[in-house]
C-alpha positions in Angstrom: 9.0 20.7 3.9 8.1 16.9 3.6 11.2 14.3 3.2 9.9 12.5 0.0 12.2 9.2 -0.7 12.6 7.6 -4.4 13.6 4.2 -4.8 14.2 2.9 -8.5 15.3 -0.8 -9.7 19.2 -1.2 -10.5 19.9 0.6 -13.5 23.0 0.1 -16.2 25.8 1.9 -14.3 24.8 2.2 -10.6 27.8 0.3 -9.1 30.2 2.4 -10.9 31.6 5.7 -10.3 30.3 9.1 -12.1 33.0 10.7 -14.7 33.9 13.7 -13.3 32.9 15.6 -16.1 35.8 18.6 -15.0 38.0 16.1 -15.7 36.0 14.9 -18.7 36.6 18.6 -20.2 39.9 18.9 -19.4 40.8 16.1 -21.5 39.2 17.8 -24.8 40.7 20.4 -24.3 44.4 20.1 -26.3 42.3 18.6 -29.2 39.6 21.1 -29.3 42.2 23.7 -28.9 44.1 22.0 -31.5 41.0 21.8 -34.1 38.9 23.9 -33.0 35.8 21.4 -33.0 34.5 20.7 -30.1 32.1 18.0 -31.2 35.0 16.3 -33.2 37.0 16.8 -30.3 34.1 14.8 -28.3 33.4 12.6 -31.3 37.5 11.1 -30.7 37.5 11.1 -27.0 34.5 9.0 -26.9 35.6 6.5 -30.0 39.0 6.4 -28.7 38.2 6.2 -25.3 40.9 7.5 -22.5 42.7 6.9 -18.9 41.3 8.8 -15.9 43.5 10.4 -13.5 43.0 7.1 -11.2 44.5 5.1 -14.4 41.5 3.4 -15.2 40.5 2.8 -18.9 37.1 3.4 -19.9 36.8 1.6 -23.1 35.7 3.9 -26.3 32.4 3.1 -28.8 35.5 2.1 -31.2 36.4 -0.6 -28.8 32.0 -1.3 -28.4 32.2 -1.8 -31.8 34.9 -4.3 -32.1 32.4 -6.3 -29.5 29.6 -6.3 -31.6 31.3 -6.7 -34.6 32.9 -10.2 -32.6 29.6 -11.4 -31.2 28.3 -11.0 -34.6 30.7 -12.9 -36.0 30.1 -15.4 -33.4 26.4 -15.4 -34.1 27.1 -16.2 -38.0 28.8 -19.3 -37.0 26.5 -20.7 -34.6 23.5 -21.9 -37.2 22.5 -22.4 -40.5 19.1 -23.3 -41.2 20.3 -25.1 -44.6 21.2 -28.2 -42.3 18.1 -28.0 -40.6 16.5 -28.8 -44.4 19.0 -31.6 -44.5 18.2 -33.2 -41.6 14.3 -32.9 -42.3 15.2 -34.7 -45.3 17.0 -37.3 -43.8 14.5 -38.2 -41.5 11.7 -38.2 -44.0 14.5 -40.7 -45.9 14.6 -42.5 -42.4 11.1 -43.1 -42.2 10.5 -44.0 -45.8 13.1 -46.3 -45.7 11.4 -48.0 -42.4 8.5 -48.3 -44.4 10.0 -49.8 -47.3 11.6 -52.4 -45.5 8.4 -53.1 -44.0 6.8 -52.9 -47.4 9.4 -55.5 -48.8 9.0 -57.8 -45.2 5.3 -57.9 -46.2 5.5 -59.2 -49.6 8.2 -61.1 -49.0 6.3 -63.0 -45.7 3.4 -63.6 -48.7 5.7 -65.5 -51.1 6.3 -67.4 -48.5 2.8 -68.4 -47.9 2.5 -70.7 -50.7 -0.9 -68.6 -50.7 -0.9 -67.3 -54.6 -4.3 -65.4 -53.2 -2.4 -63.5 -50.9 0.8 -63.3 -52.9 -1.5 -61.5 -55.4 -3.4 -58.8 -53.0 0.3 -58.3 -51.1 1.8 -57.2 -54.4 -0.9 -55.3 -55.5 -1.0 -53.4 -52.0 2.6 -52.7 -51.7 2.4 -51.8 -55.8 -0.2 -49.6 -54.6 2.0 -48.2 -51.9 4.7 -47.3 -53.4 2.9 -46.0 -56.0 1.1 -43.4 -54.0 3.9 -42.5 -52.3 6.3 -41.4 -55.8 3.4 -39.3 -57.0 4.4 -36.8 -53.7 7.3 -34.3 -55.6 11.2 -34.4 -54.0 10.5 -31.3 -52.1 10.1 -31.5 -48.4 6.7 -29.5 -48.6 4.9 -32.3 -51.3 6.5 -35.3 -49.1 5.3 -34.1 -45.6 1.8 -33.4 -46.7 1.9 -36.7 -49.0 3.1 -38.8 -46.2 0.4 -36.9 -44.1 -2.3 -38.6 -46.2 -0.9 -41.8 -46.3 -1.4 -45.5 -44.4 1.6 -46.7 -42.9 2.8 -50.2 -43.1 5.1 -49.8 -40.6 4.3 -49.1 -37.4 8.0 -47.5 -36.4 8.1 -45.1 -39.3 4.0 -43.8 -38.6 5.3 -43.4 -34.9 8.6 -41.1 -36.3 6.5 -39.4 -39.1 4.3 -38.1 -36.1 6.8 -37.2 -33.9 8.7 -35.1 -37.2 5.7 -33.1 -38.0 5.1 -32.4 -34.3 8.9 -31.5 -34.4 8.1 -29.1 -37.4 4.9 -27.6 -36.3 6.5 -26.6 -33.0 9.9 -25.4 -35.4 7.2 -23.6 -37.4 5.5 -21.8 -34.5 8.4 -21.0 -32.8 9.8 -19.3 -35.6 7.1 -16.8 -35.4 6.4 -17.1 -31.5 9.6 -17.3 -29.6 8.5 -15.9 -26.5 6.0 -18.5 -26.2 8.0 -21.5 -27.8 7.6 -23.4 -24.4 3.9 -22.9 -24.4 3.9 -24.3 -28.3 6.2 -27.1 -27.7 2.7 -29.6 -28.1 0.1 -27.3 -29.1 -3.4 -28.9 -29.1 -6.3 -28.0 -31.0 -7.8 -26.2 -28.6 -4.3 -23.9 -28.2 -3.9 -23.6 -32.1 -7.4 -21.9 -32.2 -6.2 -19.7 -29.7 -3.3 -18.6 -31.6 -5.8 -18.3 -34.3 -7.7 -16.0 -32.6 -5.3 -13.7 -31.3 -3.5 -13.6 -35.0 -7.0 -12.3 -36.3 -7.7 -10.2 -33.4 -4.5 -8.3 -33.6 -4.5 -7.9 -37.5 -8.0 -6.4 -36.9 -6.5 -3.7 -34.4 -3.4 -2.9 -36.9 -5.9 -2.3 -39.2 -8.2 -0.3 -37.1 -5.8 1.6 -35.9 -4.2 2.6 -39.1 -7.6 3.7 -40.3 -7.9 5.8 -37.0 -10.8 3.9 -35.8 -11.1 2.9 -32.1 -9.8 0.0 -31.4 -12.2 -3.6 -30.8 -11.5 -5.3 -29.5 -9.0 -3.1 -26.9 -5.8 -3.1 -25.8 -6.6 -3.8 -22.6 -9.2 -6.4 -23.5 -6.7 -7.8 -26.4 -3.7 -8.3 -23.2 -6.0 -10.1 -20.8 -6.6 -13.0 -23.1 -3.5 -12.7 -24.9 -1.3 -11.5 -22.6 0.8 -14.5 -22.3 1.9 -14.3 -26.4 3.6 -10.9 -25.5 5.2 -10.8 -22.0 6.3 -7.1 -21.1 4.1 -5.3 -23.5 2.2 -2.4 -22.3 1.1 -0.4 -25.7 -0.4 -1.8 -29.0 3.1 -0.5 -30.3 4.5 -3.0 -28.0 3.2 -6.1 -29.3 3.3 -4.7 -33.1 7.0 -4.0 -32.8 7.4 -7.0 -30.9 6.0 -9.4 -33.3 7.2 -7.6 -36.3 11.0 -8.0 -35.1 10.4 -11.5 -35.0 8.5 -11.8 -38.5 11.6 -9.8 -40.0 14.0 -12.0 -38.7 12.3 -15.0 -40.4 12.3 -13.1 -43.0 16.3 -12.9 -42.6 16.8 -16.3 -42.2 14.8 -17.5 -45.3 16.7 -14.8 -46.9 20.4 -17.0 -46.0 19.1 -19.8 -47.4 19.7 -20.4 -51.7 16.7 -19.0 -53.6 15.8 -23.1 -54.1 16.1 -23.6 -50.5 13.6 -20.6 -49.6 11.1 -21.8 -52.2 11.2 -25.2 -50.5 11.2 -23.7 -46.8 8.1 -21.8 -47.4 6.4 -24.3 -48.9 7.0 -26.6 -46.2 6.2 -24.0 -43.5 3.1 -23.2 -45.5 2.1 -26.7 -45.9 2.4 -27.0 -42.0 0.7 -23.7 -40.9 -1.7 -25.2 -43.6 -2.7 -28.6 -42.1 -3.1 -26.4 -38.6 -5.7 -23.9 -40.6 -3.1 -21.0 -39.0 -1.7 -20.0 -43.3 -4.3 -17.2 -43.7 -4.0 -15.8 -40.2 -0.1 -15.9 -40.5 -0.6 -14.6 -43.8 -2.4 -11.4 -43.2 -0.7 -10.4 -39.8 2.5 -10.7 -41.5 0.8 -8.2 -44.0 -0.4 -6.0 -41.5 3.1 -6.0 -39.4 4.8 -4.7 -42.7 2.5 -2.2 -43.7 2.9 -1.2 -39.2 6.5 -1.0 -39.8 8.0 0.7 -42.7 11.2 1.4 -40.4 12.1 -2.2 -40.4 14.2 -3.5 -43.3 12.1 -6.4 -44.1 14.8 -7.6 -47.1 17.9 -7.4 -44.6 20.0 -11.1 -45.2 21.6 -12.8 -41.7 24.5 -14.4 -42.8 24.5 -17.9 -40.7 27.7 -20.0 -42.1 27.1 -22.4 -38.8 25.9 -25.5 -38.7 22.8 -27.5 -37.1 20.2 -25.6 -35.1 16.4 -25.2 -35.9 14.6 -22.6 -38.0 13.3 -21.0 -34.8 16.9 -21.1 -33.6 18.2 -19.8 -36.8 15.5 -16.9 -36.6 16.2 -16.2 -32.9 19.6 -15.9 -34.0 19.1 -13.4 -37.3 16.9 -11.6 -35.2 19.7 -10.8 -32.7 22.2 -10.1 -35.6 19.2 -7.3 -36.4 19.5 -5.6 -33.4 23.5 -6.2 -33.6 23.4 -4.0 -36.6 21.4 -1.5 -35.2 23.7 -1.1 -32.9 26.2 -1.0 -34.8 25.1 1.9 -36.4 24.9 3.5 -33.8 28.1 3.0 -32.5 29.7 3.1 -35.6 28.3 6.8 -36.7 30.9 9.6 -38.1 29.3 11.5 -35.1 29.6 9.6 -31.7 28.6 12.7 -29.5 24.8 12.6 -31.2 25.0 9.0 -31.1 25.4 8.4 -27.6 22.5 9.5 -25.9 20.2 7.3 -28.4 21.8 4.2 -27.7 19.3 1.7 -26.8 21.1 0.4 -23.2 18.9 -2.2 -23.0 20.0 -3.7 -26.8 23.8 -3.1 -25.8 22.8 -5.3 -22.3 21.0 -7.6 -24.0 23.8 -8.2 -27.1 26.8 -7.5 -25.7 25.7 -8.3 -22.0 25.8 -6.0 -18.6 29.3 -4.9 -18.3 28.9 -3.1 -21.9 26.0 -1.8 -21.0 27.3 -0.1 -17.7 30.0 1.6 -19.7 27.6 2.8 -22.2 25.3 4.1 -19.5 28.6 5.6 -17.4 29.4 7.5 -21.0 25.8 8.6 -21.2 25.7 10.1 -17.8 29.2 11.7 -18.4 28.2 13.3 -21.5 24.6 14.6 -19.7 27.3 15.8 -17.0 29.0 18.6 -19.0 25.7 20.0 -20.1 24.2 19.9 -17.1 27.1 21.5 -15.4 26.9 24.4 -18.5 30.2 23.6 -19.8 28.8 22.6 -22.9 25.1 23.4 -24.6 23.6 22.5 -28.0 22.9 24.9 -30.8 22.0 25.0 -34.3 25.8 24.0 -35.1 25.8 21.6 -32.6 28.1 21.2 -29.2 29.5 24.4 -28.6 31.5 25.0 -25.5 30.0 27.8 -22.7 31.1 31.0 -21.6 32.0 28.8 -18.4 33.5 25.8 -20.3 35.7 28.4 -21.1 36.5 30.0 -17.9 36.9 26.0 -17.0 39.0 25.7 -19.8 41.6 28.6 -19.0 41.4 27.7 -15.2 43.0 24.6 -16.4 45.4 26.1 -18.0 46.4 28.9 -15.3 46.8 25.9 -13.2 49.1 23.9 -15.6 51.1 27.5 -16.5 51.3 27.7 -12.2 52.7 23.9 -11.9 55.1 24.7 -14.5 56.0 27.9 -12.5 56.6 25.5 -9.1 58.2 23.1 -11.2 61.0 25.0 -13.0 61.2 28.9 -12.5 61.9 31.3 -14.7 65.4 32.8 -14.5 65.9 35.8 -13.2 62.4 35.7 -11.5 61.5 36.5 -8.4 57.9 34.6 -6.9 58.3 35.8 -3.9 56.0 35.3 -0.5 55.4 38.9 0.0 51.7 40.6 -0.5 51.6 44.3 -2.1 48.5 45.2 -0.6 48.2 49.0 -0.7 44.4 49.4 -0.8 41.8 48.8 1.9 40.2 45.4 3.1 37.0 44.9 1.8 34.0 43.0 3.5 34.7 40.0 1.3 36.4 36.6 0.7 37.0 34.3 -2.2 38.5 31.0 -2.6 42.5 30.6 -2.8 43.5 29.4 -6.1 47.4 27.8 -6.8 49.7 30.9 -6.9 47.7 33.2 -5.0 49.4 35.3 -2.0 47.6 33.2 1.3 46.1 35.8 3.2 43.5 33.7 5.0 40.1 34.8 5.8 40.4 33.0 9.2 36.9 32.4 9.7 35.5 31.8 6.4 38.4 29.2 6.1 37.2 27.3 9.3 34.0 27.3 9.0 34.6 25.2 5.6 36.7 22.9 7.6 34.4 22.0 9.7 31.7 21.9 7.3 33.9 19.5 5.6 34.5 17.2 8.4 32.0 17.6 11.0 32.2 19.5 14.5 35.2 18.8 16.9 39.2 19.1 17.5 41.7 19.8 16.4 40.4 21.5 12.9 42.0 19.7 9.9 42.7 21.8 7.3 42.4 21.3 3.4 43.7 23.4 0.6 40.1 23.5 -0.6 38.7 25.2 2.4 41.2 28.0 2.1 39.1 31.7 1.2 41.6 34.6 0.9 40.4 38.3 1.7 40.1 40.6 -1.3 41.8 44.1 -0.9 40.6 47.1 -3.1 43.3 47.2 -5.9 45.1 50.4 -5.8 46.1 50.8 -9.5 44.5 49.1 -12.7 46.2 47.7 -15.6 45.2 47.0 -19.0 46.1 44.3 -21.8 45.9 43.1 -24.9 47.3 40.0 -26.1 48.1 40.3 -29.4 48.4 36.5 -31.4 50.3 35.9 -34.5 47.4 34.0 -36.7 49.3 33.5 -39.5 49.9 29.8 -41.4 53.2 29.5 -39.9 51.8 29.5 -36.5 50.0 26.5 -37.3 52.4 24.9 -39.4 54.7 25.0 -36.7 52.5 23.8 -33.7 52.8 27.4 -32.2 49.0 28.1 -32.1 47.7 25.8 -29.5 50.5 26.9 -26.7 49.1 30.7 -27.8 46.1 29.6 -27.2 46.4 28.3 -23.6 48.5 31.1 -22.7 45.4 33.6 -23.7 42.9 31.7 -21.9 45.0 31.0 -18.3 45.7 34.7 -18.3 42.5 36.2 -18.8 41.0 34.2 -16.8 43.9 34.9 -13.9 42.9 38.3 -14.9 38.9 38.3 -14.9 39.0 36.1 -11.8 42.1 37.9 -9.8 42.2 41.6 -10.8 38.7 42.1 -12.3 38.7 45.9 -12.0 41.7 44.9 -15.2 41.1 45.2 -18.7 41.8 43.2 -20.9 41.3 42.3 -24.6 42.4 39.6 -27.3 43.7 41.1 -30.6 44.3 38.1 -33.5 46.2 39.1 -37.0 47.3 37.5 -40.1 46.8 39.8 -43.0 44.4 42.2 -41.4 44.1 42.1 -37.2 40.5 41.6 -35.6 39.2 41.8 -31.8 38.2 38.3 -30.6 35.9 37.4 -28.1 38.1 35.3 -25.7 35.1 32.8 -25.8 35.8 32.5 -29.4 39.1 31.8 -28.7 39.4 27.6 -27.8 37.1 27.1 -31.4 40.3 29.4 -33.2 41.3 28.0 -36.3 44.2 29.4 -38.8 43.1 29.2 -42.8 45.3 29.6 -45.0 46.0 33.3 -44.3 49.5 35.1 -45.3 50.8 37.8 -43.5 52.1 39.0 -40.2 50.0 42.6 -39.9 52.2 43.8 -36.4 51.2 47.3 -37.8 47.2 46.6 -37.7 47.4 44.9 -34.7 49.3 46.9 -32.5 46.6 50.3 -33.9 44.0 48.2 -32.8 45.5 47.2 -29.4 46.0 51.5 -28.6 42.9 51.7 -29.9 40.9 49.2 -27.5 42.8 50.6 -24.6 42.1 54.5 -26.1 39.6 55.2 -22.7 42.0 53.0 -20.2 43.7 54.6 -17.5 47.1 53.4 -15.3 49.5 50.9 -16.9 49.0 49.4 -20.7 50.7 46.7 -22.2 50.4 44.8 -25.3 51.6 41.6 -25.0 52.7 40.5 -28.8 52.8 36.6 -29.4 54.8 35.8 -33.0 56.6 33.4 -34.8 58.1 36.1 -37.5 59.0 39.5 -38.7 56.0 42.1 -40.0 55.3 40.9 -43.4 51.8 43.1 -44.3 50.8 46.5 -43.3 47.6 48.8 -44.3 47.8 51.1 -46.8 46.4 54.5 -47.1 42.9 53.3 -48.8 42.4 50.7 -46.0 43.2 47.9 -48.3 46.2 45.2 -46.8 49.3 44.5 -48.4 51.5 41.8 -48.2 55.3 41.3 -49.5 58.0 38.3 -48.5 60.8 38.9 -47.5 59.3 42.5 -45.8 59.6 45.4 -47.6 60.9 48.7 -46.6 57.5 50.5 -45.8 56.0 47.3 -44.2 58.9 48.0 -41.5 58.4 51.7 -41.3 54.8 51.8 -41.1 55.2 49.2 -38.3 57.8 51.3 -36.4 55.8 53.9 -36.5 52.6 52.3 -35.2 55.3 51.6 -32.5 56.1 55.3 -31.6 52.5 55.9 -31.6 52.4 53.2 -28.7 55.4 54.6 -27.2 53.9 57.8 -26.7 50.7 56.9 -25.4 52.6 54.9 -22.4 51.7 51.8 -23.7 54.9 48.9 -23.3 54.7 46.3 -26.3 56.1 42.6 -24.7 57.0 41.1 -27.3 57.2 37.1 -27.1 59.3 35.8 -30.6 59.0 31.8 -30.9 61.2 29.4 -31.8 63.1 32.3 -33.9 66.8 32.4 -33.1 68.1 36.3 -32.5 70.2 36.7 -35.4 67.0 35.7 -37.6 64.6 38.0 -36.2 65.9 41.5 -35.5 62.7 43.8 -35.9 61.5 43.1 -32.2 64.6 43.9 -30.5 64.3 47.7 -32.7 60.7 47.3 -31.2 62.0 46.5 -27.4 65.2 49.5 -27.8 62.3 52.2 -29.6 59.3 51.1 -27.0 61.2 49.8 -23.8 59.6 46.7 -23.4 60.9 43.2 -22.8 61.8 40.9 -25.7 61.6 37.1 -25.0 62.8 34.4 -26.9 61.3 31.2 -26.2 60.6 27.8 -27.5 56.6 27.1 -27.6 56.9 25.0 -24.5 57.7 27.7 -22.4 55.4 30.4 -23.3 52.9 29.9 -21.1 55.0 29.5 -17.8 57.2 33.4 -19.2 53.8 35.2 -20.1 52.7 34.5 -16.8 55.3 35.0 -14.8 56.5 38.2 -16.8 52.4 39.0 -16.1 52.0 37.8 -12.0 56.0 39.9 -11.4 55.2 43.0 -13.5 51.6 43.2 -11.6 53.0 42.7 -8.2 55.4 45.2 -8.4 54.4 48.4 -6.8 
């Protein structure tokens, strides 16, 4: 087979490390089993954000947020185009004033004269002057295109009149053109029929392309000679969304200014695009881009409380506060974990710069991790975890119950080294896993090593390459766990420890005795079999009742076709409080009544005489309060424990891992 290389530009994210996304699950895991949501679960992680193992921080879309919500803040205070009216005015008072003064030097140099002839046609000329000049209204619109028309006196306020409106036209343009605001800084004629033209041409494509008519002239046609107003396009799309950002965020800033202030701005902007015959053009592609765009929110208001800058500036400006609360949005949805994968990296790089953009794009990758490693998939109710994000999940917590083992043992246990083999070898290995008896598959276990670290001696060794033979189990066990899911468990924080406990020991059972049975039984009122992948998404409603008696007849009766040892393994927080009654129908009674007891004790005998030993773990319930399992433990013969919730995991297991070595 061929070597093919790729090679792709830097992206967002390269020159950071991956989220393991093991880890990544591991850390949902106490709030979904807590909730029972996995989305929410992932909807917190990623607004909150969290420490790795390695103790670095990655920052969560809450903290994003607070960025964007800053550099908008920033961006607010950086312009307002209501100064930019003021200083237009100013300078139009500037250059009036020159020309007054020169005005009043003229008529004053023909008094002077002693020449009534001239005093005369001075007087009538400066009359005439200023005469022409207070017919132009107060706004800035009527005094530009007045002054436009008029014959200076002075010299020095013609020269800053010209240089002002070729200030404004360029303002103007760029307002609408920022891409190309160098190339507009001193249009000429021939560049503003240019514009012209590609204005018209591309209104004509909107148009023919919302009619479903080819397109003439074409795209590529349309970029070849236009190319320069729209660098990076590479789609009619392109340039429409392109331009119609930019019209929407003029739209924004006129939509800052006072609703006298916006009448004067667009009359001055019209009377410029006017006098450079661009106001039709302008006109109907603005049309067009609205009618292109009905996603846009062309009535949005940028709030600029700054002060100084141009209109372009102010619109270059409002059109990044547009995409600021986009993203916003985005990152501030109820739902984070649908969010995620549609935020636009390059708006986060380009608003809130690189580094944000990395850690959007690490998050991004991390949440593609867990589905593409099948611990989590989509459905119609959303993330859901796997059948193997559950075996991941309970694999976590065998491994936490087995550190808790190392850490403080159980009294009166005895974890021994020794192996109780008793059945053949068979022709196959599997990897050690924490707690496991060590009897190495020497060269399965080598050949890893050196897989791991290349040819040569000595042979280092890592827990990792370990693989254990398997022996055919000589006798077969079956259990049930059987979990109190009544209100108090939840009340008291009981159910998530309960939880845990399930999941690490099936999964030690599934993955370490899988010739085993073993179910999950859950009861409240009534008891029901559950699916141990059901299990992590377990939530308690408001359900009364503690139904021992229904739970331990459907324990017996799951295990009916089992042969060899049988244990229920009872998890509960209280005494028997419900019980079924003859027609089928629960009933429930607190404190216990006297045939909720019986019924239970005899669902016991029934147990007792099929062989079947009821473990019975009571939490958090002092002895003298709970009497009814130590009756159960004296009737049946099994153990009672009484533990706080902490320690449940760590006794279940190592009442499970001694009771299944023995023999």
């Amino acid at each position: 087979m061929p070597i093919r290389y790729g090679f792709h530009r830097p992206r967002d994210g390269d020159d950071v490390e991956d989220l393991d996304p093991d880890e990544l699950l591991a850390m949902l895991t106490d709030d979904l089993l807590e909730n029972g949501d996995l989305e929410a679960a992932m909807d917190r992680l990623l607004r909150d954000g969290f420490t790795t193992s390695d103790g670095e921080r990655v920052e969560g879309l809450a903290d994003l947020l607070e960025r964007a919500r800053s550099r908008r803040r920033e961006l607010e205070s950086r312009v307002d185009p209501s100064d930019e009216l003021a200083r237009y005015r100013e300078r139009l008072d500037e250059i009036e004033r020159l020309e007054d003064e020169a005005l009043d030097q003229l008529a004053a140099e023909a008094r002077e004269s002693d020449d009534e002839r001239r005093r005369e046609v001075t007087e009538q000329y400066v009359d005439a002057q200023r005469l022409a000049r207070s017919l132009s209204g107060d706004a800035l619109g009527d005094r530009i295109a007045s002054l436009q028309s008029y014959e200076f006196t002075s010299s020095d306020a013609r020269e800053s009149f010209e240089a002002l409106l070729e200030e404004l036209r360029a303002d103007v343009l760029g307002t609408y053109f920022e891409q190309s605001k160098a190339f507009l800084e001193n249009p000429d004629p021939a560049a503003l029929a240019e514009m012209r033209e590609m204005m018209d041409a591309l209104s004509t494509m909107i148009e023919q392309d919302r009619r479903g008519e080819p397109l003439d002239p074409s795209f590529e046609s349309f970029m070849e000679r236009f190319g320069t107003y729209f660098p990076g396009a590479t789609s009619l799309r392109d340039v429409i969304e392109s331009m119609a950002q930019r019209a929407a965020a003029a739209e924004a800033m006129f939509n800052a200014l006072s609703a006298a202030e916006q009448a004067e701005l667009r009359d001055l902007m019209q009377s410029v695009l006017g006098d450079m015959d661009l106001d039709m053009s302008m006109h109907r592609l603005t049309s067009n881009l609205r009618q292109a765009t009905p996603e846009i929110d062309w009535h949005r208001t940028a709030r600029l409380r700054g002060s100084g800058g141009s209109f372009s500036d102010a619109t270059a400006v409002a059109e990044e506060l547009g995409q600021l609360r986009g993203l916003e949005d985005f990152l501030g949805r109820a739902r984070p974990a649908q969010a995620l994968p549609e935020v636009d990296l390059e708006s986060v790089r380009r608003n809130l710069g690189p580094d944000a953009a990395a850690h959007v794009a690490r998050l991004q990758r991390a949440l593609r991790s867990l589905r593409d490693q099948g611990f989590i998939e989509r459905g119609g109710e959303g993330l859901t975890l796997s059948a193997k994000g559950v075996r991941q999940i309970g694999q976590h917590a065998l491994g936490d119950l087995f550190a808790q083992l190392r850490r403080a043992p159980v009294a009166g246990a005895h974890r021994d080294a020794t192996v109780a083999r008793g059945g053949d070898r068979e022709e196959t290995a599997s990897a050690w896993e924490p707690g496991q008896p060590l009897n190495l598959h020497l060269s399965r276990t080598l050949r890893n090593a050196i897989a791991r670290t290349g040819p040569g001696t000595p042979v280092k060794l890592h827990p990792d390459d370990f693989e254990v033979e398997e022996y055919e189990a000589t006798r077969r066990s079956a259990t049930v766990f059987a979990i109190d899911l009544s209100l108090s468990m939840a009340m008291r924080g009981n159910l998530v420890p309960a939880k845990k406990m399930v999941l690490a020991l099936t999964q030690l059972i599934r993955t370490r005795f899988p010739r085993d049975f073993v179910a999950v039984v859950g009861f409240a009122e009534t008891a029901q079999e559950l699916r141990v992948e059901d299990v992590p998404a377990l939530t308690i409603d408001y359900a009364y009742g503690t139904n021992l008696q229904h739970a331990l007849a459907l324990s017996r009766h799951l295990m009916r076709a089992e042969r060899g040892e049988r244990q229920i393994v009872v998890v509960t927080d209280g005494e028997p409080t419900a019980h079924l009654m003859d027609n089928g129908e629960p009933y429930f009674a607190w404190p216990p009544v006297r045939e909720t007891l019986e019924r239970t004790m005899a669902e016991v005998l029934r147990c007792t005489k099929a062989d079947i030993v009821i473990n019975t773990f009571a939490l958090d319930i002092e002895r003298s309060q709970f009497p009814f399992v130590e009756q159960i433990g004296r009737v049946n013969r099994g153990r009672t424990f009484y533990t706080s919730v902490d320690e449940l995991g760590r006794y279940v297991l190592d009442d499970f891992v001694r009771s299944r070595r023995a023999g």
